[in-house]
C-alpha positions as CSV (number, residue, x, y, z in Angstrom):
1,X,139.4,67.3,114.9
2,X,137.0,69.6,116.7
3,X,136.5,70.1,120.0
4,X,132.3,70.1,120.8
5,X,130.8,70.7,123.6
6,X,127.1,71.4,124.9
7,X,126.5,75.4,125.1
8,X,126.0,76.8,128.5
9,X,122.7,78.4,129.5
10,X,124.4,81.6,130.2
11,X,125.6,81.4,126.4
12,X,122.3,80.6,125.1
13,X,120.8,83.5,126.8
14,X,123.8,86.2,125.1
15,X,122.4,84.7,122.0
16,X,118.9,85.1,121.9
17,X,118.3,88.8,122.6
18,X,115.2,89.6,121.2
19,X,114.2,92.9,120.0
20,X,111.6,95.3,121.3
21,X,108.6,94.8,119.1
22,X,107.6,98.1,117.6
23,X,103.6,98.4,118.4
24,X,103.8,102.2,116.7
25,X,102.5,100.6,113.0
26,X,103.8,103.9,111.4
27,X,106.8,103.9,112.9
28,X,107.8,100.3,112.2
29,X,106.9,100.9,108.3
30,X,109.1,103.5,108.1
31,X,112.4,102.1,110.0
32,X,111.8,99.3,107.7
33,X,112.4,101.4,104.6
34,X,116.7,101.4,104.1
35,X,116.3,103.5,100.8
36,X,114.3,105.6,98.4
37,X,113.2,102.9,96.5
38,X,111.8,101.3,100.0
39,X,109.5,104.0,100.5
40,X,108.2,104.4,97.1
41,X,107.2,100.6,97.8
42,X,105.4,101.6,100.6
43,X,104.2,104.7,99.2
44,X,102.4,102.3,96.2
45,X,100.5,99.9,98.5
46,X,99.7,103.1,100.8
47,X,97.8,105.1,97.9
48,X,95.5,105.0,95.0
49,X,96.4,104.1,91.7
50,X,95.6,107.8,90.2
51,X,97.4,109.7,93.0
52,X,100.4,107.3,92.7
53,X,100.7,107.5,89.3
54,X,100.2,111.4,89.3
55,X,103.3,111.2,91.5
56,X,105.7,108.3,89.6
57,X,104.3,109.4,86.3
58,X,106.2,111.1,83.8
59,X,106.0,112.8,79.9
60,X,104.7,110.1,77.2
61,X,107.1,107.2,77.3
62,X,108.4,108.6,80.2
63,X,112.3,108.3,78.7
64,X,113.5,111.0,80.3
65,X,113.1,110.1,83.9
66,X,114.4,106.7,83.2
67,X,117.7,108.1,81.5
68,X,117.8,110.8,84.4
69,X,118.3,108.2,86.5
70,X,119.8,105.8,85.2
71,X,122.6,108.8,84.4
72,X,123.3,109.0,87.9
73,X,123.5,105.0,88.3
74,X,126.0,105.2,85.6
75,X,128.4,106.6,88.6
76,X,132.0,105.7,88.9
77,X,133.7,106.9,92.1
78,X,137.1,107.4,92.6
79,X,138.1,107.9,96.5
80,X,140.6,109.7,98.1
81,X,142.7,107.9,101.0
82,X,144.5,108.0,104.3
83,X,142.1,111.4,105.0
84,X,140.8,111.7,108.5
85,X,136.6,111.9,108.2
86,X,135.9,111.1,111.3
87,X,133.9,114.1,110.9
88,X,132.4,115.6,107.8
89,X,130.5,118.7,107.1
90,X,127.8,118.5,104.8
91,X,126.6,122.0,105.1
92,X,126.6,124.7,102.2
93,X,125.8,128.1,100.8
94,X,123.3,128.4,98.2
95,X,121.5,132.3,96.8
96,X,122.2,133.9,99.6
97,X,121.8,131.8,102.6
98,X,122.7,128.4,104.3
99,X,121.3,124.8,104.2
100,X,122.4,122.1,106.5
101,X,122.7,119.7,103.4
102,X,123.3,120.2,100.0
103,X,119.8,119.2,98.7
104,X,116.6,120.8,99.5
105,X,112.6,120.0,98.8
106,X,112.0,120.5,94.7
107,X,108.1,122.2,94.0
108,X,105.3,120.1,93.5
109,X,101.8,120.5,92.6
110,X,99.3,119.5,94.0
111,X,101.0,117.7,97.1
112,X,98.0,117.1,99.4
113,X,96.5,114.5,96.9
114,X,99.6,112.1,97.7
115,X,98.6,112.4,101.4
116,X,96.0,115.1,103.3
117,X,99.3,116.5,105.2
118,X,100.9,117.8,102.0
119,X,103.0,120.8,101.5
120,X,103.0,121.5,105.7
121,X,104.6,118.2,106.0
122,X,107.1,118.9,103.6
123,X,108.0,122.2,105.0
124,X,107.8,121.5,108.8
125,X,110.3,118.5,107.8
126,X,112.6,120.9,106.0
127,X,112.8,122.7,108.8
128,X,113.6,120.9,111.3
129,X,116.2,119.1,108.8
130,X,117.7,123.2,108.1
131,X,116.6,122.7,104.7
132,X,115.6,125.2,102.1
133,X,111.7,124.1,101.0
134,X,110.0,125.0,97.7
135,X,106.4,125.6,97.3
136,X,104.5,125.7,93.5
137,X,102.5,127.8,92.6
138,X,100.3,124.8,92.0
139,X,100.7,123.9,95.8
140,X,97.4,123.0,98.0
141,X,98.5,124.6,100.8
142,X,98.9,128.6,100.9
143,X,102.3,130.9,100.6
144,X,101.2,131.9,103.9
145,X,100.2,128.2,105.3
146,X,103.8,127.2,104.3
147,X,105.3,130.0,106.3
148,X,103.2,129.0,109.1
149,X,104.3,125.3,109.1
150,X,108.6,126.5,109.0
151,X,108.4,130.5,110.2
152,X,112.1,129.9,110.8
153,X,113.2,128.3,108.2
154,X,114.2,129.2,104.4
155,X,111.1,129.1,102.0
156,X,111.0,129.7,98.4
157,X,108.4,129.9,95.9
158,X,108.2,128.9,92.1
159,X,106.8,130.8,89.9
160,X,104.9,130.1,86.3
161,X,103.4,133.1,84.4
162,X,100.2,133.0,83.4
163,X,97.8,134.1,80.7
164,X,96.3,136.8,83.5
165,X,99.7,137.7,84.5
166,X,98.5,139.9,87.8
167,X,97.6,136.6,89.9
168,X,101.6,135.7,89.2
169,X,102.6,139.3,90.1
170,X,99.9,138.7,92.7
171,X,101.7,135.8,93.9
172,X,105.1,137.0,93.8
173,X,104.0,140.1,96.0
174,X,102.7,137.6,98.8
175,X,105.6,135.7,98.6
176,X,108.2,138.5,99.1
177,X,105.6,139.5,102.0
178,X,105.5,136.2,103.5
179,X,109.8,136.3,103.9
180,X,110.4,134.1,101.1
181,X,113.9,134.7,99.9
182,X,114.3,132.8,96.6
183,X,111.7,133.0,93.6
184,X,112.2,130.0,91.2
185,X,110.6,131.3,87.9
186,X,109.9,128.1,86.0
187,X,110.6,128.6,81.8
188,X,109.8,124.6,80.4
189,X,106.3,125.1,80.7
190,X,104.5,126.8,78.2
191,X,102.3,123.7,77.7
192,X,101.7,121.1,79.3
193,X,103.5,117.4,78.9
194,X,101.9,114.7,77.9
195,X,101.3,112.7,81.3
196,X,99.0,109.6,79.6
197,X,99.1,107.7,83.2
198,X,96.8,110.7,84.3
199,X,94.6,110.4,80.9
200,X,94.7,106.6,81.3
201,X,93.6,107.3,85.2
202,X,90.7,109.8,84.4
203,X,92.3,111.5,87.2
204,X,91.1,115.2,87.7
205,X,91.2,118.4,89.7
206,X,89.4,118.1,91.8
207,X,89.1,113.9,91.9
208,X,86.1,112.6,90.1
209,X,84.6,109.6,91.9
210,X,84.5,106.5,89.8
211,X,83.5,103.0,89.9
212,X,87.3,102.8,89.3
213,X,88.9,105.1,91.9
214,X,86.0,104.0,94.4
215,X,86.9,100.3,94.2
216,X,90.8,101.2,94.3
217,X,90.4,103.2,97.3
218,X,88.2,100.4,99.3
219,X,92.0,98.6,100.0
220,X,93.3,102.2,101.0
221,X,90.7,102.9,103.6
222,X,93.4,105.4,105.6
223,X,93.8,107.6,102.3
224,X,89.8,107.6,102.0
225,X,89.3,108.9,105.3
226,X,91.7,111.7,104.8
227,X,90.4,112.5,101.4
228,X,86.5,112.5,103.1
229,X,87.4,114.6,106.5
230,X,89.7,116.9,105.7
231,X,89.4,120.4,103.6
232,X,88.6,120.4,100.3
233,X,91.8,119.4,98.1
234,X,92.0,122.3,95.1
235,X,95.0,124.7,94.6
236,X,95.8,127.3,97.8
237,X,97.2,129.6,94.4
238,X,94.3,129.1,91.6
239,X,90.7,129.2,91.7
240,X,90.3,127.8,88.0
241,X,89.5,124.1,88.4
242,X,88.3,121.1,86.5
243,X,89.9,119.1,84.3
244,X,93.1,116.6,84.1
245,X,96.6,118.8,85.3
246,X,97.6,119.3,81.7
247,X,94.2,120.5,81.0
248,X,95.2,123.1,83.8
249,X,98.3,124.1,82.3
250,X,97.1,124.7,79.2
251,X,94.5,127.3,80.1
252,X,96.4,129.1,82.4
253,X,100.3,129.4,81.2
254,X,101.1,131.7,79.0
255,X,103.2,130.0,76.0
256,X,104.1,133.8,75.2
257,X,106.5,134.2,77.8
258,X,109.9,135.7,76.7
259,X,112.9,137.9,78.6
260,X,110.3,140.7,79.0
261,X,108.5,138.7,81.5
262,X,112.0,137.9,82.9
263,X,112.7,141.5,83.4
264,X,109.5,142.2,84.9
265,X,109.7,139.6,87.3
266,X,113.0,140.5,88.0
267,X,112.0,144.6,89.3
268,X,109.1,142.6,91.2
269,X,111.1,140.2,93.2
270,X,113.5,141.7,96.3
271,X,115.2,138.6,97.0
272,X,117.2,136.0,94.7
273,X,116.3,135.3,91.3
274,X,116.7,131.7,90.1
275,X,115.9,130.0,86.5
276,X,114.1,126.8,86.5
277,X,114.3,124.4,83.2
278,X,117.0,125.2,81.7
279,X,118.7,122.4,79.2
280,X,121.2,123.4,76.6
281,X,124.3,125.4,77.7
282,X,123.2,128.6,75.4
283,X,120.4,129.3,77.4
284,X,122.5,128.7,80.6
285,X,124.9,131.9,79.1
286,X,122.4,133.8,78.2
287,X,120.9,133.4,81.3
288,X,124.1,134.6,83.2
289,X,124.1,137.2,80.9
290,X,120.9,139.0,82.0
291,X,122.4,139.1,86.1
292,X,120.3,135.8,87.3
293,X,121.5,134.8,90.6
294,X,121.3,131.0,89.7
295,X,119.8,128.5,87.3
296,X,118.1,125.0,87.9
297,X,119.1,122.4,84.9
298,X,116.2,120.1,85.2
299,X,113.8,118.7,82.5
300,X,110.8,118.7,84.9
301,X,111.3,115.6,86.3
302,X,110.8,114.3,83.1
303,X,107.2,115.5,82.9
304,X,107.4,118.3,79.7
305,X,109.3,117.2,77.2
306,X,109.9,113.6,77.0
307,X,113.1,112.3,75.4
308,X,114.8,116.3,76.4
309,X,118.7,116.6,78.0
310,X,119.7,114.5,81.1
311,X,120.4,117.1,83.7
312,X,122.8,115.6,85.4
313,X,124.5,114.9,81.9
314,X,124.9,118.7,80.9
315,X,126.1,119.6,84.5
316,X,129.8,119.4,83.8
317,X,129.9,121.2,80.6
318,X,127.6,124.5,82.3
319,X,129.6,124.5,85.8
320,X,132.5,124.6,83.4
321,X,131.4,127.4,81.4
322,X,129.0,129.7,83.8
323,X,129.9,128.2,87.5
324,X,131.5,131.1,88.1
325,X,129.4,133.3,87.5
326,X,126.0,132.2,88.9
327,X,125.2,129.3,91.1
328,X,123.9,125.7,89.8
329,X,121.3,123.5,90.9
330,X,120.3,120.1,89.5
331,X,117.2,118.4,89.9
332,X,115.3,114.8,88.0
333,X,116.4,111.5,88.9
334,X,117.9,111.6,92.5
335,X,117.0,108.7,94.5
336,X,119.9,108.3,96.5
337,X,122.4,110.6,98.5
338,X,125.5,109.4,96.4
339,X,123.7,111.1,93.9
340,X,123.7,114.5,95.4
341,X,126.9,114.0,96.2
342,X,127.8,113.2,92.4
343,X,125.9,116.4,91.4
344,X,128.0,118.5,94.0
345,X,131.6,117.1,92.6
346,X,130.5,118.0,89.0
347,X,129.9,121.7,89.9
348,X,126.2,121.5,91.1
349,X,125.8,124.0,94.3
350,X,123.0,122.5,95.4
351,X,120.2,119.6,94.4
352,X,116.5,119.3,94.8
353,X,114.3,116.3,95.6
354,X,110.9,115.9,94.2
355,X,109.3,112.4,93.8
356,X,111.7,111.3,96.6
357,X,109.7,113.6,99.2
358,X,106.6,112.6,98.1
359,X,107.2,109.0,98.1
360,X,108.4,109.5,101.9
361,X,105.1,111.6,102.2
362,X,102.8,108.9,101.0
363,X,104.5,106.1,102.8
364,X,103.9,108.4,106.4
365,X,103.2,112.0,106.3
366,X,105.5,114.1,108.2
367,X,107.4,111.3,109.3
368,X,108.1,110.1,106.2
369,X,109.1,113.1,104.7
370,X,111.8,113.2,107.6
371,X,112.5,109.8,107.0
372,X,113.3,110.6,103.6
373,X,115.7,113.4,104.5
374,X,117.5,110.9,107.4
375,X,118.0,108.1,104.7
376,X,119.6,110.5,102.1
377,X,121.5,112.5,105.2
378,X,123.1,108.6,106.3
379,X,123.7,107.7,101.9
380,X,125.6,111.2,101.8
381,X,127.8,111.4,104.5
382,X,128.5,107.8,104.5
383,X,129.6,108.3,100.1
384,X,131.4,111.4,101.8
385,X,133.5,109.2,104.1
386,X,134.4,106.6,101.7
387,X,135.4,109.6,99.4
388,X,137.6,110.6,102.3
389,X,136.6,114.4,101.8
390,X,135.5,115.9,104.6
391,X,133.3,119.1,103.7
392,X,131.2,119.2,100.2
393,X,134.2,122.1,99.0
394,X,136.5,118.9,99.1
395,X,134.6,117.2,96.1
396,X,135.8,117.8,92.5
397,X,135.5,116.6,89.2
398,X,138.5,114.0,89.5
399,X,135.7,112.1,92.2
400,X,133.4,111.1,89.5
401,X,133.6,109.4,86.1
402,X,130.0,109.5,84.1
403,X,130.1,106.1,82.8
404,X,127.2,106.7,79.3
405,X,125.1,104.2,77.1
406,X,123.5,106.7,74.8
407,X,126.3,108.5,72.8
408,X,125.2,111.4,70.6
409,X,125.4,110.0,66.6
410,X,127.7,112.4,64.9
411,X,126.5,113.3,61.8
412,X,128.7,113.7,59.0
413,X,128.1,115.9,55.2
414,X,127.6,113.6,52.7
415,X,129.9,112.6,50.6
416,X,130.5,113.4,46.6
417,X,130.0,110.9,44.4
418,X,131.3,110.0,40.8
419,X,128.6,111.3,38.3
């Protein structure tokens, strides 16, 4: 039997503590988002179809962001025990210089389309974070603007070389002037992908008004009054405009570029020289071989070459074979901290974040972008602690198992038959 009895008024009232509603509309939208994938949500009712799918889009069938991430869902941890991480340090070295986490803010073009606050959002959040933060050189806000928006923190530039090569030496000058202390020359771009969301979109630089995008916008009426009182949204870098992006790419990079360029670039740049795109373990040697203080395995976020290497599937084999001799990166695919913290036990020194930042950017500006960086700061430390390691040096191999679907078909000389 159980004993009932009526509940006191004084245990009613312990009960029904009601929150403080949240009147700050921005602020409640974001605390609502837990994870990545909340904030891309948000980000997809927030902004017009062409600007969202400039940002989510990928290369043709777009395989090779799926498989990028679903390679880092295809995780299996294996934690340590009886550790004491009561406290854990997630802070690192990477070329040269310190980062409060081990991921910074990947390079993206264009960044002001997603929302008016752009690349100065993005940079002001790094920051404050102690983040390392990345500007294109198809950025819509200026080398200078960007040091403007974090004159304390670590900024680095990325590089493509183009048919006029002097506005890239041009660039690279003003960087190094600026106090930029990494150059990220880019090498998986000597034409452009074949994005058929942005086709499909008639989108264009600079946005061409159409029935379409006008009647797509009319539910977005925040993003409209951005886009209509704000400066005019073209690149900070390049005056040549008109056209869809990959129109863009294709009359400015140069698909001539070879180790020349490499070397030239190299007696331009004072500070640290990193690789961007690379995807077979060759080039990663050769690579280390010419005196490059780091390489970025990345496929482009999937946005070049579509059906190319998983990044973070060719991470073990390169730490393995060059880690010691020049620091790794990874990039594509991470949508969640345990996936930095995947990256780090298989040998990467650092990870970057691309569509992540900009979904947090869409879904709230600056805010967002630091509510990005908070939710992958609590998924990091938290994996950390359930690891039991209690600083990033801690994680090794033995941490991770990469569980695979796709298995390379081994092919096999054919053999002789009876005449």
């Amino acid at each position: 039997m159980v004993d009932r009895q009526f509940p006191r008024p004084a245990e009613l009232l312990e009960l029904m503590q009601f929150k403080k509603p949240e009147l700050d509309l921005k602020k409640r939208r974001l605390e609502s988002a837990l994870t990545i994938e909340d904030l891309r949500r948000i980000a997809r009712r927030r902004t017009p179809k062409a600007a969202f799918d400039y940002t989510e889009g990928a290369a043709e069938g777009e395989l090779s962001l799926a498989r990028a991430r679903q390679a880092f869902q295809d995780v299996e941890f294996h934690p340590s025990i009886l550790k004491d991480v009561s406290t854990v340090d997630t802070s690192c070295q990477i070329w040269g210089g310190p980062s409060a986490l081990p991921f910074g803010i990947a390079p993206t073009g264009f960044t002001r389309l997603m929302q008016t606050e752009g690349e100065t959002a993005g940079a002001g959040a790094a920051g404050a974070a102690g983040i390392p933060f990345t500007l294109s050189t198809l950025g819509t806000t200026s080398i200078e603007g960007v040091k403007a928006a974090n004159p304390h923190g670590r900024n680095w530039f990325q590089l493509y070389v183009m048919r006029q090569k002097e506005i890239s030496y041009g660039l690279v000058e003003r960087a190094a002037a600026a106090g930029f202390d990494t150059l990220f020359f880019t090498v998986d771009t000597p034409v452009a992908g074949a994005r058929l969301r942005d086709k499909r979109n008639g989108f264009s630089i600079p946005p061409q008004l159409t029935l379409g995008t006008i009647l797509n916008a009319i539910p977005r009426p925040w993003w409209w009054y951005d886009f209509l009182t704000t400066p005019k949204l073209e690149f900070a870098s390049l005056s040549a405009t008109g056209g869809t992006v990959g129109d863009l790419l294709n009359a400015a990079m140069d698909p001539s570029i070879d180790y020349d360029d490499l070397a030239e670039i190299r007696a331009l740049w004072p500070g640290k020289l990193v690789i961007k795109g690379v995807q077979t373990l060759e080039d990663a040697k050769t690579l280390t071989d010419h005196g490059v203080d780091g390489i970025v395995l990345s496929n482009h976020g999937g946005r070049q070459l579509d059906r190319a290497p998983i990044p973070f599937h060719l991470l073990p084999t390169v730490a393995r074979e060059v880690g010691h001799h020049t620091e790794i990166a990874v990039d594509t695919g991470i949508m969640n901290g345990a996936d930095i913290i995947a990256a780090y036990a298989l040998g990467a020194k650092f990870t970057l974040i691309g569509r992540a930042y900009l979904y947090g950017l869409m879904a709230g500006g600056r805010e967002g972008v630091d509510r990005t960086i908070h939710i992958l700061t609590d998924q990091l430390v938290r994996t950390m602690k359930l690891l039991q390691v209690r600083t990033l040096d801690e994680l090794t191999p033995a941490h991770v198992t990469q569980l695979t679907r796709l298995h390379p078909l081994r092919h096999h000389a054919a053999e002789p038959t009876d005449a």
